[in-house]
C-alpha positions in Angstrom: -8.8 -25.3 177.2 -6.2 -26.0 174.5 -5.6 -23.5 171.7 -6.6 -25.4 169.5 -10.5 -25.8 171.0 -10.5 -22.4 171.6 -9.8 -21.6 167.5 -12.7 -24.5 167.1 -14.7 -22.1 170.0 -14.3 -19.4 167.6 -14.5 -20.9 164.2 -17.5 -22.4 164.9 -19.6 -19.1 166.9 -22.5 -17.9 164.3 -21.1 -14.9 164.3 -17.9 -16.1 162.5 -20.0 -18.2 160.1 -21.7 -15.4 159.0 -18.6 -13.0 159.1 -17.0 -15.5 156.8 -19.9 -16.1 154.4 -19.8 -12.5 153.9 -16.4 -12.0 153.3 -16.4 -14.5 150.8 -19.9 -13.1 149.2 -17.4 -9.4 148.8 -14.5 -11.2 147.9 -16.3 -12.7 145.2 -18.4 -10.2 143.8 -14.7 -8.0 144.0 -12.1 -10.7 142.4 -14.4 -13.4 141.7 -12.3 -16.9 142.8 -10.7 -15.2 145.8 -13.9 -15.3 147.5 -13.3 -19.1 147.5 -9.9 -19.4 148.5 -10.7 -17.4 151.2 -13.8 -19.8 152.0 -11.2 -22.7 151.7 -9.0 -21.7 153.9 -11.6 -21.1 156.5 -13.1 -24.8 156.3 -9.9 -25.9 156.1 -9.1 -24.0 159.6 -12.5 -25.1 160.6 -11.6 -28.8 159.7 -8.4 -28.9 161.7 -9.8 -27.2 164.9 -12.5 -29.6 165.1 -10.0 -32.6 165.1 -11.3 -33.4 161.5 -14.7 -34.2 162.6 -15.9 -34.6 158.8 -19.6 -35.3 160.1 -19.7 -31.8 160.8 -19.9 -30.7 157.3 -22.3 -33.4 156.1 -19.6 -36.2 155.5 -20.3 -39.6 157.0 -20.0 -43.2 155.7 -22.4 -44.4 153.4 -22.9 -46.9 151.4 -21.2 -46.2 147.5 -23.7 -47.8 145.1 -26.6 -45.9 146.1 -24.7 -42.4 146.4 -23.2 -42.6 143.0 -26.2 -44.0 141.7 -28.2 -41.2 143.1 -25.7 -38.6 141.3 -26.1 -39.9 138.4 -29.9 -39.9 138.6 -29.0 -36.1 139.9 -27.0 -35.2 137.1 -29.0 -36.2 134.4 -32.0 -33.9 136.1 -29.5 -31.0 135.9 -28.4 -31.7 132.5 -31.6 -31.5 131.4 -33.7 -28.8 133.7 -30.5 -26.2 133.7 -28.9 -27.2 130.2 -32.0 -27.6 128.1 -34.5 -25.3 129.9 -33.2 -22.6 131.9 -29.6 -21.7 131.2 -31.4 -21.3 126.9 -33.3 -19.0 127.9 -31.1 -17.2 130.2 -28.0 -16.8 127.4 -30.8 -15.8 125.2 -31.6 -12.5 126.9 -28.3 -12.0 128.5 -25.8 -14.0 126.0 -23.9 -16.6 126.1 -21.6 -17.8 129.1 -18.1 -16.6 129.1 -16.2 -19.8 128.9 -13.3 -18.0 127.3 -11.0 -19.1 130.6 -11.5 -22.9 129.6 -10.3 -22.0 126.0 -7.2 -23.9 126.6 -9.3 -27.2 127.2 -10.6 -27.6 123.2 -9.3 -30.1 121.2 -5.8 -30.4 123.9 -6.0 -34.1 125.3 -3.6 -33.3 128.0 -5.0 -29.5 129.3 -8.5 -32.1 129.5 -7.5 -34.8 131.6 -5.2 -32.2 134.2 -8.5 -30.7 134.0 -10.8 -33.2 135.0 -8.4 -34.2 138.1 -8.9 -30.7 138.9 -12.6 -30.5 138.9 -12.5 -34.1 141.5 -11.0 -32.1 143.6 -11.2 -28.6 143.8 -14.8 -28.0 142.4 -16.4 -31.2 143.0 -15.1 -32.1 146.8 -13.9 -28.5 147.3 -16.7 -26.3 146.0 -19.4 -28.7 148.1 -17.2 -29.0 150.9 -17.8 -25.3 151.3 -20.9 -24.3 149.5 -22.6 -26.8 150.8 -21.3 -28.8 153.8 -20.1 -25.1 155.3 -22.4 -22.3 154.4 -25.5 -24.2 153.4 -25.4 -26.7 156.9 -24.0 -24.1 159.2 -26.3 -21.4 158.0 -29.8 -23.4 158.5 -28.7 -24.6 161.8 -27.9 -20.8 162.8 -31.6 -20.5 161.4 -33.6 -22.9 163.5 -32.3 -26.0 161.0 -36.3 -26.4 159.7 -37.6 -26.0 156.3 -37.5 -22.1 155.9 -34.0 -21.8 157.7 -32.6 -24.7 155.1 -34.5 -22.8 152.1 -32.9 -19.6 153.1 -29.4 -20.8 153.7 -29.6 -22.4 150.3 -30.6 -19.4 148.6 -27.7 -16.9 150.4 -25.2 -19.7 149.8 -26.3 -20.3 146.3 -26.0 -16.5 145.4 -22.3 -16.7 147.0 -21.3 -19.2 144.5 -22.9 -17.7 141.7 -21.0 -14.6 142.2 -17.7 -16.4 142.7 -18.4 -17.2 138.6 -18.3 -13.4 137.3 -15.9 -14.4 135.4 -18.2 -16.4 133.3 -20.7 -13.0 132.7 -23.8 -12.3 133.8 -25.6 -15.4 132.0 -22.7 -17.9 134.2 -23.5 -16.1 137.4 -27.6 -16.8 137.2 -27.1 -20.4 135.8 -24.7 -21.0 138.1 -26.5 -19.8 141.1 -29.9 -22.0 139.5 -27.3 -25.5 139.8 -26.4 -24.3 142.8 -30.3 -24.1 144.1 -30.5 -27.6 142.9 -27.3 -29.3 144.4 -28.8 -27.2 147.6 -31.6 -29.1 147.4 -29.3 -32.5 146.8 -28.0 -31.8 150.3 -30.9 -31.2 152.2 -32.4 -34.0 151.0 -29.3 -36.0 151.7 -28.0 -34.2 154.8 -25.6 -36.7 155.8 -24.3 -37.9 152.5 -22.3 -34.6 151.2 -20.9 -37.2 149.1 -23.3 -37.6 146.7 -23.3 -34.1 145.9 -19.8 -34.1 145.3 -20.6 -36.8 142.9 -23.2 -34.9 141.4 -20.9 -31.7 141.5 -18.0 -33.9 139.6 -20.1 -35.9 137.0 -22.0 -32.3 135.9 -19.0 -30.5 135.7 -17.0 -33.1 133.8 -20.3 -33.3 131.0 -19.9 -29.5 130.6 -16.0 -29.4 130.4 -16.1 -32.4 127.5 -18.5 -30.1 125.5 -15.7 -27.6 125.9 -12.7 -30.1 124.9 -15.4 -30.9 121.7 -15.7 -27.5 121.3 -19.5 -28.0 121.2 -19.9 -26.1 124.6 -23.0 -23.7 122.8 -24.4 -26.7 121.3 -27.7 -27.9 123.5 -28.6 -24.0 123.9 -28.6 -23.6 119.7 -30.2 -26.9 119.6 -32.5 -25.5 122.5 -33.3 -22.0 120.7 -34.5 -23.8 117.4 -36.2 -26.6 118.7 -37.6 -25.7 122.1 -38.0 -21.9 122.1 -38.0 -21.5 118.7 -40.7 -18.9 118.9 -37.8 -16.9 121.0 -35.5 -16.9 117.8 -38.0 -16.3 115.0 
């Protein structure tokens, strides 16, 4: 046995999965986005052992019409069942999402567009190639891979990514673990087309970043306060 199968031998044992998931769940909570780089580095590893066997993490050909179609149909679900119902209601007890790290982004062309290459790849592809194709997949196969053990892994996983947004306060760390219960459910439904949750990932990401370069980011919760839970604000 090569050295290299026996680093896939060991990167791939449940016990590592869940040592790693861990890890990064403490990293996270501790420093926030350290708890990430320390996941990437890990799939990355993972990746390379495995002789980049992307089907392993949920990655396979598909066809690209459908997928992005589905993300869009995706995204708009997000926009409107986290933007306009939950994450409202969730600033409006606990206040509103720290953004101030993305303060550079408003009304600055060029911080926007080096911004939105940077969503493609490290939230969008990265964030799901971890979150999702790693934890979420590996974690409901360690389970059984049925319905409860895909349920459960998406709820441990979600909570990891939440916490890896502390820096966004309390109200980013629930709405981000909410999206992150939903592009869960993307993937199961979708188990071999990680793809169109990166989509998903990307497009969502990239209509909450232009609110920011607007600098209309609190705009749809206001709108939401007076016009949807207006009894909240009166």
């Amino acid at each position: 046995m090569t050295v290299r199968e026996k680093i896939a031998q060991f990167v791939i044992h449940p016990v590592t999965i869940i040592s790693v998931i861990s890890i990064s769940f403490a990293l996270s909570v501790a420093t926030s986005n350290i708890g990430t780089l320390f996941g990437f580095a890990i799939v990355l590893i993972t990746l390379w052992a495995l002789k980049w066997k992307w089907s392993f993490f949920g990655f396979q050909k598909n066809p690209f019409l459908p997928s992005l179609l589905k993300a869009v149909f995706y995204t708009l679900i997000i926009i409107v069942v986290n933007d306009f119902l939950f994450q409202p209601l969730v600033e409006y007890y606990y206040g509103f999402t720290d953004l101030s790290s993305f303060e550079g982004l408003k009304g600055n062309l060029f911080n926007y567009l080096i911004f939105i290459l940077f969503i493609w790849v490290v939230a969008a592809f990265g964030e799901e190639f971890l979150y999702r194709g790693y934890m979420t997949k590996r974690l409901a196969i360690i389970f059984g891979d049925n319905r409860k053990a895909w349920l459960i892994a998406i709820i441990v996983s979600s909570i990891v990514f939440g916490f890896a947004h502390t820096y966004q306060g309390t109200s980013g760390v629930i709405s981000t673990f909410f999206v992150a219960l939903i592009f869960g459910a993307i993937f199961y439904k979708n188990k071999q087309n990680l793809w169109i949750g990166v989509l998903t990932h990307g497009f969502y990401d990239m209509f909450g970043i232009t609110l920011i370069f607007l600098d209309k980011e609190s705009v749809i919760t206001n709108w939401a306060l007076e016009n949807i839970f207006f009894f909240l604000s009166s």
